[in-house]
C-alpha positions in Angstrom: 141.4 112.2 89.7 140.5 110.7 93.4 137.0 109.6 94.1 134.8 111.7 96.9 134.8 108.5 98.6 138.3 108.2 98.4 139.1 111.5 99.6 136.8 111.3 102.4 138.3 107.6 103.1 142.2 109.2 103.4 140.7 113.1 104.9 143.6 114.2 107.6 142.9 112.6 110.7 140.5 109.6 109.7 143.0 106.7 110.4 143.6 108.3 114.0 140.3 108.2 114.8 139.3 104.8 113.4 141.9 103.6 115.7 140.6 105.6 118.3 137.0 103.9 117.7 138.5 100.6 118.0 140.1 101.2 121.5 136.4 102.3 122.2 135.0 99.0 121.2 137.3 97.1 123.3 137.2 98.9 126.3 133.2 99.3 126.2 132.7 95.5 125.6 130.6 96.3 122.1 129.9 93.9 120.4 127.7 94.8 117.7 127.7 98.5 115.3 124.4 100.3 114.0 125.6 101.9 110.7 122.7 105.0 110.2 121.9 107.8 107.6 119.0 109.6 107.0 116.2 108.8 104.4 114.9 111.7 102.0 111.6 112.0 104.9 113.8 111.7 107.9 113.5 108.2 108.9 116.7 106.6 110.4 117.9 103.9 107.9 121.0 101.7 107.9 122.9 98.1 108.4 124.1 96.2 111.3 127.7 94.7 111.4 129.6 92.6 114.3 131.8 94.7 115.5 134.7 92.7 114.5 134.1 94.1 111.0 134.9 97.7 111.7 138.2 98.4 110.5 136.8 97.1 107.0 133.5 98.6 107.0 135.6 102.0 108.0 137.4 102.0 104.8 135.2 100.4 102.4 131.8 101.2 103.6 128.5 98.8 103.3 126.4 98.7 100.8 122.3 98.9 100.1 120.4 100.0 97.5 119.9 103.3 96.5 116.3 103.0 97.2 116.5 102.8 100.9 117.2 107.2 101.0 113.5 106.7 100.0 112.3 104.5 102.8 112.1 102.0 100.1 108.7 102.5 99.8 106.4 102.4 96.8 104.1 104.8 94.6 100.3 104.2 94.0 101.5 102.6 91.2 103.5 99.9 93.5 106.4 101.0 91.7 109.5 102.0 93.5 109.8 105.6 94.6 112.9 107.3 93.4 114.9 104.4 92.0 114.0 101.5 90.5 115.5 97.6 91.5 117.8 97.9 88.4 119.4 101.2 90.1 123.0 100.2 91.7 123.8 100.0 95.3 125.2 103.2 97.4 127.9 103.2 99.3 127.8 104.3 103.1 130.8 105.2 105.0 130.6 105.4 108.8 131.9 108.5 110.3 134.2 107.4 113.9 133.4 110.9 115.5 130.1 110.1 115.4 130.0 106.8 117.5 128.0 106.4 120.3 127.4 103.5 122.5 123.4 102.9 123.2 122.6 103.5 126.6 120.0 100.9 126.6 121.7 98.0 125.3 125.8 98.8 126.3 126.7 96.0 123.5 125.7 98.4 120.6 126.9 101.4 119.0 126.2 103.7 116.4 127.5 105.4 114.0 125.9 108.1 111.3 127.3 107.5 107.7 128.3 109.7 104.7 127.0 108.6 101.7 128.2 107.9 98.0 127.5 106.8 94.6 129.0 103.3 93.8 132.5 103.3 92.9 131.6 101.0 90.1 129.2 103.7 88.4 129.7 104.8 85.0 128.4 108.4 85.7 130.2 110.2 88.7 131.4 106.8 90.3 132.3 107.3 93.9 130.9 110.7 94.2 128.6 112.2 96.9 124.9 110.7 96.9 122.8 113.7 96.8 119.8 112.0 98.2 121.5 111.9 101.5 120.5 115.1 103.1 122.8 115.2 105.5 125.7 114.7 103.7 124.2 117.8 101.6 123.7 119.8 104.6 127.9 119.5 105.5 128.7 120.8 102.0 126.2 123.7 101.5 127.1 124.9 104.8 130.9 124.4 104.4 130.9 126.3 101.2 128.0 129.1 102.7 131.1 130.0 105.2 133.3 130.3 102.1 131.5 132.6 100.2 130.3 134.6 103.2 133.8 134.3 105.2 133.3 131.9 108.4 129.4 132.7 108.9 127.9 130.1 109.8 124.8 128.9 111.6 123.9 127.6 114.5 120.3 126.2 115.4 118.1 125.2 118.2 115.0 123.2 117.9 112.1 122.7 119.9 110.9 119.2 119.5 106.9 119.0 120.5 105.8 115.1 121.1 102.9 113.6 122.5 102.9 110.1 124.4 100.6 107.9 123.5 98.5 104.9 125.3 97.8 102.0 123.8 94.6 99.8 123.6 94.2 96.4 123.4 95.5 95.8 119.9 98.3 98.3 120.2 96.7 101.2 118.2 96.6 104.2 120.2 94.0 105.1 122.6 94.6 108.7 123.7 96.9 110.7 125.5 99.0 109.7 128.7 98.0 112.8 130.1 95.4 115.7 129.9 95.9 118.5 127.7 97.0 120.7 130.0 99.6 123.7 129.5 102.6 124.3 131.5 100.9 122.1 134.5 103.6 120.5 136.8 101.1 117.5 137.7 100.3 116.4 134.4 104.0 117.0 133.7 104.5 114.6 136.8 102.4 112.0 135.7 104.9 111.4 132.8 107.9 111.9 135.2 109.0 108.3 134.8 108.5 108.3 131.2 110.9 112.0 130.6 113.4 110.9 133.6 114.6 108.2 130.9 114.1 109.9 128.2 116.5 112.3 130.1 118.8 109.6 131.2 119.5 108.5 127.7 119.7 111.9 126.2 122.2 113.2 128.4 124.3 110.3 127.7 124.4 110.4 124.2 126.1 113.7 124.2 122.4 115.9 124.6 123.0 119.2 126.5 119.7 119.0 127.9 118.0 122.5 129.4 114.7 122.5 129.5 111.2 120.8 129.6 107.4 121.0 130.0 104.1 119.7 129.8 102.1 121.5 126.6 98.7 121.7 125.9 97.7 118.6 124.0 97.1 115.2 125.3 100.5 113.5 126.6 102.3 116.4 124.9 105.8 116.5 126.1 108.3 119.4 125.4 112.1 118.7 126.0 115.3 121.1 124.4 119.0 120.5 124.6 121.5 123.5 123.8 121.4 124.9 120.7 124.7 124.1 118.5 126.1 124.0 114.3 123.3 123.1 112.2 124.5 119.9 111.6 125.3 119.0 115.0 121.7 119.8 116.4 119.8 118.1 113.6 122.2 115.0 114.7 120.9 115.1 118.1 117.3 115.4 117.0 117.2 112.5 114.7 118.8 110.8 117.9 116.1 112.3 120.2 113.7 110.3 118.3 115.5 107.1 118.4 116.1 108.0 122.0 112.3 107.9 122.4 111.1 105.3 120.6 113.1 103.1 122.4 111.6 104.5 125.0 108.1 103.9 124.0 109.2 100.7 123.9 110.4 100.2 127.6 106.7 102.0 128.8 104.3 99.9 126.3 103.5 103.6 125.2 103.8 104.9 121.4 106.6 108.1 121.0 104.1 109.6 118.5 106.3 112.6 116.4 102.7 113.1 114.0 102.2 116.6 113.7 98.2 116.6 114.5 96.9 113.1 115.6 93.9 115.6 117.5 92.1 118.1 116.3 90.6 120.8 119.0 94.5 120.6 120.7 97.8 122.3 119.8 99.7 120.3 117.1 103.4 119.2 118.0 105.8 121.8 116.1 109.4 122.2 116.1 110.5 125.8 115.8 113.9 126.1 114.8 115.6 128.9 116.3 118.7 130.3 114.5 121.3 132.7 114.2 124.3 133.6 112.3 128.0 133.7 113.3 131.6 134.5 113.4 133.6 133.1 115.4 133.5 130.5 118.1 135.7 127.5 118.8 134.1 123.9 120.4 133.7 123.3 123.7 133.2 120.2 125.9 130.1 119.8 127.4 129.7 117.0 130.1 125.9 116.2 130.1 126.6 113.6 133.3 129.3 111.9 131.9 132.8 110.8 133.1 134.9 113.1 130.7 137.4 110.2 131.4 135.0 107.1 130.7 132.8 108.8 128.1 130.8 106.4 126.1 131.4 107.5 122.7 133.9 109.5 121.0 134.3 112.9 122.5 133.0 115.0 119.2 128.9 114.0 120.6 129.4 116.3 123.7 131.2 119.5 121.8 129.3 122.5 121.1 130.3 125.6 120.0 130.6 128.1 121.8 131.5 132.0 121.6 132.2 134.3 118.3 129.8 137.4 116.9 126.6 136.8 116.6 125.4 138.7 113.5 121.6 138.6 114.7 122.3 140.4 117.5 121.1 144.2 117.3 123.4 146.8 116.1 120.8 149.9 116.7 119.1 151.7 119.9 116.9 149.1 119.1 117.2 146.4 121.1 114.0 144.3 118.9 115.8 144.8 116.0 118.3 142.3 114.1 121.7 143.6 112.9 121.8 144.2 109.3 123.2 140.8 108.4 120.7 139.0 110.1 118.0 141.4 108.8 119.2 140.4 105.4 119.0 137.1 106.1 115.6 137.1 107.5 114.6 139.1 104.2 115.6 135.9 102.4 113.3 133.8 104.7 110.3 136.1 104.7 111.2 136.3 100.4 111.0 132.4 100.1 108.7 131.4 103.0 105.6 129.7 100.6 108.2 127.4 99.2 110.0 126.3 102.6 107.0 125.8 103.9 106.9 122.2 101.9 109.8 121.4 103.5 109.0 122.0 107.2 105.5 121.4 107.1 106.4 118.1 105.2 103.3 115.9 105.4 99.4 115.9 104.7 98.8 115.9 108.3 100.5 119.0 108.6 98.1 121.5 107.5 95.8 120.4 110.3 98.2 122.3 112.7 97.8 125.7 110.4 93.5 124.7 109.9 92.7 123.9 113.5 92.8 128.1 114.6 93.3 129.3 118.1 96.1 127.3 118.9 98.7 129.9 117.9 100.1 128.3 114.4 101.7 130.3 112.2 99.8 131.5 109.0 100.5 134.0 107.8 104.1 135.3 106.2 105.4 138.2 108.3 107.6 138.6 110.8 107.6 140.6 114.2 109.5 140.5 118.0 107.9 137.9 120.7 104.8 138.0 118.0 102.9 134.4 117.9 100.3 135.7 115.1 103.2 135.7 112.9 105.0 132.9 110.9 108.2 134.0 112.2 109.8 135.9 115.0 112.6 137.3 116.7 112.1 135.4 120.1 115.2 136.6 121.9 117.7 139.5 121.1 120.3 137.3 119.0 117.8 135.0 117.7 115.2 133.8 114.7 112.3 131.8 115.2 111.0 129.8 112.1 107.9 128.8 113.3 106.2 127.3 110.1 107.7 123.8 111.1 106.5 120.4 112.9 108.0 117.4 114.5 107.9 115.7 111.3 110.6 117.7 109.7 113.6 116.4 108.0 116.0 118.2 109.9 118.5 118.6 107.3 117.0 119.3 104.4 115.4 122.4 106.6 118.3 123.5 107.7 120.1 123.3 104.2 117.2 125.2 102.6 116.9 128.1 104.9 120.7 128.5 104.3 120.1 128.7 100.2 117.3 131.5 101.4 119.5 133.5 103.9 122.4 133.3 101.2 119.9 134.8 98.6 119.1 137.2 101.2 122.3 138.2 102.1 123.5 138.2 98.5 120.5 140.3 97.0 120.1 142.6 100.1 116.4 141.5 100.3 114.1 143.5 103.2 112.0 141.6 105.4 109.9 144.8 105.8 108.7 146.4 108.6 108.4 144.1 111.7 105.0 143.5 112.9 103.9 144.5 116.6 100.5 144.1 116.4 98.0 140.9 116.3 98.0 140.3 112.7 94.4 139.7 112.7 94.2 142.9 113.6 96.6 144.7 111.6 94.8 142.8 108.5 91.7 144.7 109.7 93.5 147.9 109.4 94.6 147.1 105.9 97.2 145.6 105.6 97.7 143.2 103.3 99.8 139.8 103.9 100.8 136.7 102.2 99.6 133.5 103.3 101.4 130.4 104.0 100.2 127.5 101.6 97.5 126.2 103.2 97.6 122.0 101.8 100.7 120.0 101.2 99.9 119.8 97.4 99.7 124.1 97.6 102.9 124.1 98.8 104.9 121.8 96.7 103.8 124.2 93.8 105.2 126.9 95.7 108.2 125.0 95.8 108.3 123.7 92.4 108.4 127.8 91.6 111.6 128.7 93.8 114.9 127.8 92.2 116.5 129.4 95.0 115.1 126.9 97.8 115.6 124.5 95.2 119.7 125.0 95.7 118.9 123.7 99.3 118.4 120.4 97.2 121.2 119.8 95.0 121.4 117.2 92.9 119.2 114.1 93.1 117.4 115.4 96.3 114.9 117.8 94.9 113.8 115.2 91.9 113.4 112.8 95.0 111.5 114.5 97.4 109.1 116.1 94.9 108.6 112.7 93.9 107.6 111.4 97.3 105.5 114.3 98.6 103.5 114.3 95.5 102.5 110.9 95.3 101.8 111.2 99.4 99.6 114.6 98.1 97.9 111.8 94.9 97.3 109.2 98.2 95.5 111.2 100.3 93.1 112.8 97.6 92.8 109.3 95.8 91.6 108.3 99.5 88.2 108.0 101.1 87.7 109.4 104.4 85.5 109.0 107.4 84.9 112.7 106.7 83.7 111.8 103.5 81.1 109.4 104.5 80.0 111.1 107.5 78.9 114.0 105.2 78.1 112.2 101.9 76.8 108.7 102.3 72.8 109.3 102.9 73.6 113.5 101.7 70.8 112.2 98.4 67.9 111.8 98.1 
């Protein structure tokens, strides 16, 4: 029986577009290919190869060691996280739709990669590496439209960021800006800074819409078009290399930390989705020469069009259709446990301490509502609003698919939809679940939900658990300026 690899190697179509990249190469003078997955915590990973190489590397891959899906990083114990030096060496195979020339430096391209177990492995050789999330995040969703007949979703995120200033020693030194919401000025002062942010963006395929100046220090919002789940998490992981490399250019630091103040807003990333029939690709230009386009013509497609299952089918025009309500029952059902996944770090739970700044809490759901961890924010659309900059982008968006299939499957109710302040309404009575409130809290919560745990098949669940916990062990095996501000002279 074929090999995953294999299959995916010979896939209709493959040996078109491989040739396809190569006429790229040529005619765009590159000279040099970034081969790129993503790591268990969402950091960009990968080899460099001449781009003489790439008709090889296309049908045999690279290879590095398994350990590098976990940053290749260590445990308090200095051992390796995940796997261990005598683990084998994965297999990455770069995907031609994906490549992309980089606008600041024309000789380069990149490509994301699908990755697999060595061919050489006695147990499942050559078969999908489930500690690459996105490679996951393709499959559940391609077998979610089986089972639920061509639903699939689509997703929007909204990317919060602060630029930072550096001091003399390149540690950071406060925001560009003041922390001031919505104001053009401030939003002005970074105009050089989001005008190439911009630039790049739109280049690389980015349908950008939108942007403003938030209410922290140097806090920058900017959105692109909301597209396939896979698609958009794509183009975020890109946004971030698109702004580090800006940071770079400005001697500033692109800083994606959830909470690096306290007393301002955090930098979330609500994920807006929806769930669809339908629909069919369409070519966006973003600025670019349809004709001369600097990277293969599947970065500027979004689709577009189809039924949109979230979209009311009552008098009501603030309430979901009945699939979508389902599927927001499945949400509201699991929330505790995907809460590990989008609030992903330590630093995290300052956004949901540090009150007034409208972070979600509390587990209920309710139309334009801000006191509530979700909403519907537009007819048509979900926000999940328990979720910062930090995320992994595809190992959210395959776990709220295993929740809005259990949803959909089990017919679970979200419950009423909450209009009021929840503050308020818990004044009145009523009683409502909190979100974990500390990283280690909500890797409990997770380590209890089987369900969200099918949004990590495989390796991946074993892995991340592995990493978060040991992050969770650091920071309470770690003493704090906190801790001697309050303790050193506390006796006698």
């Amino acid at each position: 029986m074929p090999m995953d690899i294999e299959n995916f190697v010979k896939q209709k179509g493959r040996a078109e577009k491989v040739k396809e990249v190569r006429k790229k190469i040529d005619e765009l003078g590159i000279e040099y290919l970034y081969l790129q997955f993503v790591s268990v915590t969402g950091k960009i990973m990968g080899k460099g190869i001449p781009a003489d190489h790439w008709e090889s590397v296309a049908k045999k891959g690279f290879q590095l060691v398994y350990g590098a899906t976990m940053n290749l990083f260590t445990n308090r114990a200095g051992e390796y996280l995940g796997y261990g030096p005598e683990a084998a060496e994965l297999v990455g195979i770069p995907e031609p739709e994906t490549m992309m020339q980089l606008p600041w430096d024309k000789r380069i391209a990149r490509f994301y990669c699908t990755l697999f177990r060595n061919r050489e492995e006695k147990e499942n050789p050559g078969g999908y590496l489930t500690s690459d999330g996105r490679g996951n995040l393709r499959r559940l969703h391609e077998e979610f439209q089986k089972k639920h007949k061509g639903l699939h979703l689509r997703m929007g995120t909204e990317p919060e960021m602060m630029w930072l200033k550096k001091d003399e020693n390149g540690k950071p030194n406060g925001g560009f800006s003041e922390p001031f919401c919505y104001h053009i000025d401030q939003f002005e002062s970074l105009r050089p800074v989001y005008m190439k942010v911009m630039e790049y963006s739109r280049a690389m395929g980015l349908d950008m819409i939108q942007g403003d100046h938030e209410d922290a220090p140097g806090q920058l919002e900017l959105n692109w078009m909301f597209d396939d789940v896979l698609r958009n998490a794509d183009r975020l992981t890109t946004y971030r290399q698109i702004c580090a490399q800006v940071a770079r250019e400005f001697n500033l630091i692109a800083c994606f930390m959830t909470k690096p103040f306290m007393g301002v807003s955090a930098s979330g990333c609500h994920h807006n989705m929806s769930l669809w029939r339908g629909g069919k690709d369409v070519f966006h230009k973003t600025g670019n020469d349809p004709k001369k386009l600097p990277g293969m013509k599947d970065n500027y497609m979004y689709i577009e069009g189809g039924d949109n299952t979230f979209m009311p089918d009552t008098d009501d025009p603030q309430m979901p259709g009945k699939q979508g309500l389902k599927a927001i029952g499945g949400i509201v059902h699991h929330l505790r446990a995907l809460t590990a996944i989008g609030c992903s770090t330590v630093n995290s739970y300052r956004r949901l301490w540090d009150t007034g700044f409208w972070a979600p809490v509390f587990a209920d759901w309710g139309f334009q509502n801000r006191t509530t961890g979700l909403r519907v924010s537009a007819p048509g659309r979900f926000e999940y609003r328990s979720v910062d900059s930090m995320v992994n982008p595809y190992i959210m968006g395959s776990t709220i698919l295993a929740a809005a299939d259990d949803g959909i499957e089990n017919n679970l109710d979200p419950g009423e939809p909450e209009e009021r302040n929840i503050y308020e309404a818990m004044e009145a009575g009523k009683q409502v679940k909190k979100l974990p409130m500390s990283l280690g809290e909500a890797l409990e919560a997770l380590e209890q939900d089987e369900v969200v745990q099918r949004g990590m098949p495989g390796e991946m669940y074993r892995l991340y658990h592995e990493y978060k916990s040991d992050e969770w062990a650091r920071f309470m095996s770690t003493v704090t300026d906190w801790d001697q501000e309050t303790y050193l002279h506390c006796l006698p």
